[in-house]
C-alpha positions in Angstrom: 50.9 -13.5 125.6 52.5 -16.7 124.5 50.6 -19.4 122.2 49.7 -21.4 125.1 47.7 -19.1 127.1 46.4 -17.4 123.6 44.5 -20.6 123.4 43.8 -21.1 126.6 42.1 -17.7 125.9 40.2 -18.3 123.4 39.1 -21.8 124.3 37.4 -20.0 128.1 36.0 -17.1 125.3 34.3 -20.5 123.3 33.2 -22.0 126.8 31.5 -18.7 127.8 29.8 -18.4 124.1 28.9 -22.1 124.8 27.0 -21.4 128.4 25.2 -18.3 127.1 24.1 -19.8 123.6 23.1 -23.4 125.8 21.0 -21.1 128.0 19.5 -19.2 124.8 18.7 -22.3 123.0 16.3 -23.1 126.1 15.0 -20.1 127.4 13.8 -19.7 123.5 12.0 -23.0 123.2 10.2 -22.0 126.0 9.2 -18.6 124.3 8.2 -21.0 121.3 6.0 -23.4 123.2 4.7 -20.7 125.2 4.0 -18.6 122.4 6.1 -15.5 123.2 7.5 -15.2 120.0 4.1 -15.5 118.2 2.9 -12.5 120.4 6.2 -10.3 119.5 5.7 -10.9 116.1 2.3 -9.0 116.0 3.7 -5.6 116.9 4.5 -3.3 114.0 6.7 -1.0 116.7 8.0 -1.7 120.0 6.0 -2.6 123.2 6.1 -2.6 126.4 5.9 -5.7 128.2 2.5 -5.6 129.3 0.9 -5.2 125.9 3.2 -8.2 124.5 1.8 -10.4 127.9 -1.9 -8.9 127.0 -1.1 -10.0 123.5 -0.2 -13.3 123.9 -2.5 -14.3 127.4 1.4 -14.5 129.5 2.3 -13.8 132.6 3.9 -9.9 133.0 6.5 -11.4 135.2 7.7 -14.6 133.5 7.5 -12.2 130.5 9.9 -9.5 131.6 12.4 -12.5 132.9 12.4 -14.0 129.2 12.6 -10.5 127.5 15.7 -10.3 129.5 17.7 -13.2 128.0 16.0 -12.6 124.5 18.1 -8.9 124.6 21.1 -10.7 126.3 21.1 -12.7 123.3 20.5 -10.7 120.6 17.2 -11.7 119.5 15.0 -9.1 120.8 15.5 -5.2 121.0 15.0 -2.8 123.4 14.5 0.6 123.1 15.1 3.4 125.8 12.7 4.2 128.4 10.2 6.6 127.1 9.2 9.4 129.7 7.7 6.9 132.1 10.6 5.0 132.3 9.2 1.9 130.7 11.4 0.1 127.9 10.1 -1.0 125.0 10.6 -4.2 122.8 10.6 -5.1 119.5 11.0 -8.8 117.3 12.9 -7.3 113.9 9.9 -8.4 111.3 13.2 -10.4 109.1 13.0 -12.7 112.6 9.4 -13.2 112.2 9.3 -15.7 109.8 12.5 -17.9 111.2 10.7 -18.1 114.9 6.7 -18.4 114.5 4.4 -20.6 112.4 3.9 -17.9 109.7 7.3 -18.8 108.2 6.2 -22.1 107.0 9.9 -24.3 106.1 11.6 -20.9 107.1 10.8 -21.4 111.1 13.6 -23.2 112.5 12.7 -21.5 115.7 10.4 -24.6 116.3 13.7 -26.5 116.9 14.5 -24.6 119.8 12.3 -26.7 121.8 14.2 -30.2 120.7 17.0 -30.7 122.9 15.2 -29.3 126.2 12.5 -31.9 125.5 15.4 -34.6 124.9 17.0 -33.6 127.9 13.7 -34.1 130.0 13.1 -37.2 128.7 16.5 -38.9 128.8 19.5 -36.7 130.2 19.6 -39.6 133.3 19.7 -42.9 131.3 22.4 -41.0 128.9 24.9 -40.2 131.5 24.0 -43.9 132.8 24.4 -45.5 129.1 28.0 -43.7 128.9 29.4 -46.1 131.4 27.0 -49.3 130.6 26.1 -49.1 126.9 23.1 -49.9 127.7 19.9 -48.5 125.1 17.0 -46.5 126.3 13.3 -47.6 125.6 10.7 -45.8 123.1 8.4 -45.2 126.6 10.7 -42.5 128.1 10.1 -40.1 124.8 6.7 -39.9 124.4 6.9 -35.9 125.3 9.4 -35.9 122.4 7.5 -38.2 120.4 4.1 -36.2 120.4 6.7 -33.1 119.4 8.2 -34.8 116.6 4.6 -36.5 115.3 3.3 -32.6 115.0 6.6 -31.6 113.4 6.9 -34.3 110.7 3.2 -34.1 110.4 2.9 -30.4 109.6 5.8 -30.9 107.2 4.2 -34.1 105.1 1.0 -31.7 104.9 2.5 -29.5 103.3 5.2 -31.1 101.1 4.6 -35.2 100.6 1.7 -34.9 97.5 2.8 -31.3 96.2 6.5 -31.5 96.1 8.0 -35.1 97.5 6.4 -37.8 95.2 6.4 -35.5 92.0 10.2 -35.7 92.5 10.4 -39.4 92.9 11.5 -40.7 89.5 10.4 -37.8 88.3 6.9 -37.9 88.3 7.1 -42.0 87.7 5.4 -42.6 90.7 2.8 -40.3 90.6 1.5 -42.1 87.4 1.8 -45.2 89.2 -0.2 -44.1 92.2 -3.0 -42.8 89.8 -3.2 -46.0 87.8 -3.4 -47.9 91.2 -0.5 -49.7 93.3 0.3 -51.2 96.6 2.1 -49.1 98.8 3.6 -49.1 102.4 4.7 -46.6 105.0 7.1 -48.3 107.1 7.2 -46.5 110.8 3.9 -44.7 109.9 3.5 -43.8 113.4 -0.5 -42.2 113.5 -0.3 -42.4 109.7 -0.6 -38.9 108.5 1.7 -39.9 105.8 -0.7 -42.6 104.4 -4.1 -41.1 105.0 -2.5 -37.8 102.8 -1.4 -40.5 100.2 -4.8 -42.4 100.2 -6.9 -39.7 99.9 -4.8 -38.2 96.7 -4.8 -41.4 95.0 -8.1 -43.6 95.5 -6.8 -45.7 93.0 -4.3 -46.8 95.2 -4.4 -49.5 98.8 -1.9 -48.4 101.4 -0.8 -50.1 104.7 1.0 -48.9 107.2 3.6 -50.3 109.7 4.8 -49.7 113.3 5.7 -51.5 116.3 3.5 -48.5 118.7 0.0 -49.8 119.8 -1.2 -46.6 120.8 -0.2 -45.0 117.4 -1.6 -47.7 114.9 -4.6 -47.6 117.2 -4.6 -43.8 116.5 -4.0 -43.9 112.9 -6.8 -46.6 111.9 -9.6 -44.3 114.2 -8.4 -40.8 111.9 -8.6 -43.1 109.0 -12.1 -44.2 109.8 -13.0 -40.9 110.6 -12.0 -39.6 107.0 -13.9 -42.2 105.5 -10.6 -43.7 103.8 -11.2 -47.4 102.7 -8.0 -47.6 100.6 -5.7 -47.8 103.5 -5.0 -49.9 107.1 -3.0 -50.3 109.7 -0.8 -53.2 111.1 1.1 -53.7 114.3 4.5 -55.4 112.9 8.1 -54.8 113.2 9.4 -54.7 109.7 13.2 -55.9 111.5 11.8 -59.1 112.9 9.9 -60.7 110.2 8.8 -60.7 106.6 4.6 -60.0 106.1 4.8 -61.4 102.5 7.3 -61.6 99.7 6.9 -59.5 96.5 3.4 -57.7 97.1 4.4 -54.1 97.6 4.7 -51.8 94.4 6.2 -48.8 96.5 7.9 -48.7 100.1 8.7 -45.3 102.0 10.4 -44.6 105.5 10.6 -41.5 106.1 13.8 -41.0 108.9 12.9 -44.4 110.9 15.7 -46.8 109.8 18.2 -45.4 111.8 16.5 -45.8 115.1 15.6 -49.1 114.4 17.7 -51.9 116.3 17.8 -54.0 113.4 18.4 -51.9 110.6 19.9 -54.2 108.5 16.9 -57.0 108.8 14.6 -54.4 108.0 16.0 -53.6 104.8 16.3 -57.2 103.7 12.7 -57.9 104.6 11.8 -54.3 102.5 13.8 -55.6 99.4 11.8 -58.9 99.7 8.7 -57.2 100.5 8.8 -55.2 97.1 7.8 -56.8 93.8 10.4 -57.2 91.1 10.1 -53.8 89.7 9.4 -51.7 93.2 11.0 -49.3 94.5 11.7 -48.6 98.3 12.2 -44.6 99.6 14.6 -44.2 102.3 14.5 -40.4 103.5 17.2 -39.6 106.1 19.2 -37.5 107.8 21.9 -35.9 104.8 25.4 -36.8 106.7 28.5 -37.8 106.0 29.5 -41.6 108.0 32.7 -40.0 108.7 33.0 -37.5 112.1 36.1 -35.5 109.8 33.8 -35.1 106.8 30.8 -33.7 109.4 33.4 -31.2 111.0 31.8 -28.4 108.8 28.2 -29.9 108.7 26.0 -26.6 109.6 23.3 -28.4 111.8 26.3 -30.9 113.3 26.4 -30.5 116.6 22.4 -30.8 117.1 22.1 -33.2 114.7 24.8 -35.4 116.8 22.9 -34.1 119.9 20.0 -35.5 118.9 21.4 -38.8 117.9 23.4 -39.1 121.2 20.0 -37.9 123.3 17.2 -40.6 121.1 18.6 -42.0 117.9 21.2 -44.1 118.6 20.2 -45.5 122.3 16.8 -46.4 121.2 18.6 -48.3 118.5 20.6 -50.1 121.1 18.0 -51.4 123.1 18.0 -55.7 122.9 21.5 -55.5 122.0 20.9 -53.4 119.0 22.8 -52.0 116.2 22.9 -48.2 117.2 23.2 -46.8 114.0 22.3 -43.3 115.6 20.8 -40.4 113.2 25.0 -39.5 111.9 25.2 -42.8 110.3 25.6 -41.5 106.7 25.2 -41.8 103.2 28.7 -44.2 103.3 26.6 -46.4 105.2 23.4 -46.2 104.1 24.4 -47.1 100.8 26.5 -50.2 102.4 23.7 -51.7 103.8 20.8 -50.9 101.3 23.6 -52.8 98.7 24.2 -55.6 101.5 20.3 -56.0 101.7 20.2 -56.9 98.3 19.1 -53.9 96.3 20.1 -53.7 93.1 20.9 -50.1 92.4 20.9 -47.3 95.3 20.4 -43.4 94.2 20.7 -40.8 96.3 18.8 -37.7 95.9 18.4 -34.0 97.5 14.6 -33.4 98.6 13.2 -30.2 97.3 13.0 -27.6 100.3 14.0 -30.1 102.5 17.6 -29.6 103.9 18.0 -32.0 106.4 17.3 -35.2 104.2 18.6 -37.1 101.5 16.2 -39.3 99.5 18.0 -42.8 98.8 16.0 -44.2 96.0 16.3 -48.3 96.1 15.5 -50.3 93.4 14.7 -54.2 93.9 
């Protein structure tokens, strides 16, 4: 076999690896959502597939169909018939953790439902925006959006006032928000983050910021509900104007710049917002700008997925920028410097992976 048709070879072997792990990747966000996996993981020994369907309240049938491409693809076993013919199945308990809830910052089988959700919500408007450029509004996601809210959500719960802020300047903040500051969440969305933050620190007033109704409608009820007076919430898009100059001790956005369509604005109005001595919080997606240094990125291809899919044609919308979730640390620090921050630091996030914590000083 010459070179030629060696990798013409190997490049139908990759195609085939790419329909079957394409086809795993949805068939086991369906078992997540559905809670398939949750019901696997009770069983100390194999099953059969009607104790797994009792287990979990599934249908037999559907059951049986997904057990089938969870063997296929390696993530469920099978055992021989036993003497009534009837095979067995089993989740390996090292699985467990990395495809239910009980694994905490381990599951990443959560994420199996992210691109199938993406692709219901946009896979039309993308094909269209390859030939037209055009961006693709916030009110085609909101099936993505209520995803991602409970994600981030669950995440902030358990991380943002145990193991986030304590890293931030090193415990510097934390004082702060004891003694009492001012504080915004820019892109709060139902303002879990805020609500977490006022109740840790009464000391402390918050506001939050988006440009959604329905979710700064949301966030001021679970407020209200919680009895929180420290903290509101205000309808505003942080790219289009300033509130007020200088009265914020402490800004956060937790991975919301890059969608915006006018990144750039926003981060002037956030260096204006903060008093002389603030500090603004710019968590994001750790990436390289460059698609060469991002060849060897481990989560590249979704991450890039998801960017093509929601990130950067949101941004585009109104003739936006489009930074798009790969935009990078290269340009990231470009554009915090170009907004006028004085020093940029960038920072890994304790058990956090994905993000990079871009510390901006006024």
């Amino acid at each position: 076999m010459g070179m030629s048709e060696e990798k013409t070879a190997e490049f139908s072997q990759k195609l085939c690896d790419i329909l079957n792990y394409g086809a795993l990747n949805a068939a086991m966000g369906i078992g997540y959502a559905s809670g398939a996996f949750e019901a696997l993981g009770k069983f100390d020994a194999p099953a059969s597939c009607e104790s797994i369907a009792l287990q979990g309240g599934l249908d037999e049938r559907y059951l049986q169909e997904w057990l089938g491409v969870m063997v296929s693809g390696g993530i469920v076993e099978v055992s021989e018939p036993e003497t009534d013919g009837e095979e067995l199945y089993f989740l390996p308990k090292e699985y467990v953790p990395l495809l239910t809830r009980s694994g905490g910052n381990s599951n990443m089988g959560v994420y199996t439902q992210e691109i199938p959700l993406l692709t219901q919500s946009s896979l039309n408007q993308v094909v269209s925006g390859m030939q037209t450029g055009e961006g693709i509004g916030y009110e085609n996601y909101s099936y993505f959006y209520s995803f991602m809210e409970e994600l981030a959500n669950a995440k902030h719960e358990q991380m943002l006032v145990e193991t986030f802020l304590p890293s931030v300047m090193d415990g510097v903040i934390v004082e702060r928000l004891r003694k009492g500051i001012h504080v915004c969440d820019m892109g709060c969305a139902d303002g879990v983050v805020l609500q977490l933050m006022a109740k840790a620190f009464p000391e402390s007033t918050f506001v939050g910021f988006d440009i959604s109704e329905a979710s700064i409608e949301k966030a001021q009820q679970q407020a209200a509900n919680l009895g929180l007076k420290n903290v509101q919430f205000v309808l505003q898009d942080v790219g289009a104007e300033v509130v007020e100059a200088e009265q914020f001790d402490y800004i956060m956005a937790f991975d919301v710049i890059h969608d915006l369509t006018r990144p750039f604005e926003a981060l002037k109005n956030i260096q204006m917002m903060l008093k002389p001595e603030g500090v603004f919080s710019m968590v994001d997606i750790t990436a390289s700008s460059s698609v060469m240094q991002n060849k060897k990125h481990p989560m590249g291809m979704f991450l890039y997925t998801v960017s093509l899919m929601h990130c950067m044609p949101v941004g585009l919308v109104d003739n936006g920028m489009g930074l798009g979730m790969m935009w990078g640390r290269e340009q990231a620090l470009d554009l915090c410097y170009a907004a006028g921050f004085s020093s940029v630091e960038e920072y890994a996030i304790p058990e956090d992976a994905f993000n990079s914590h871009y510390l901006c000083h006024k």
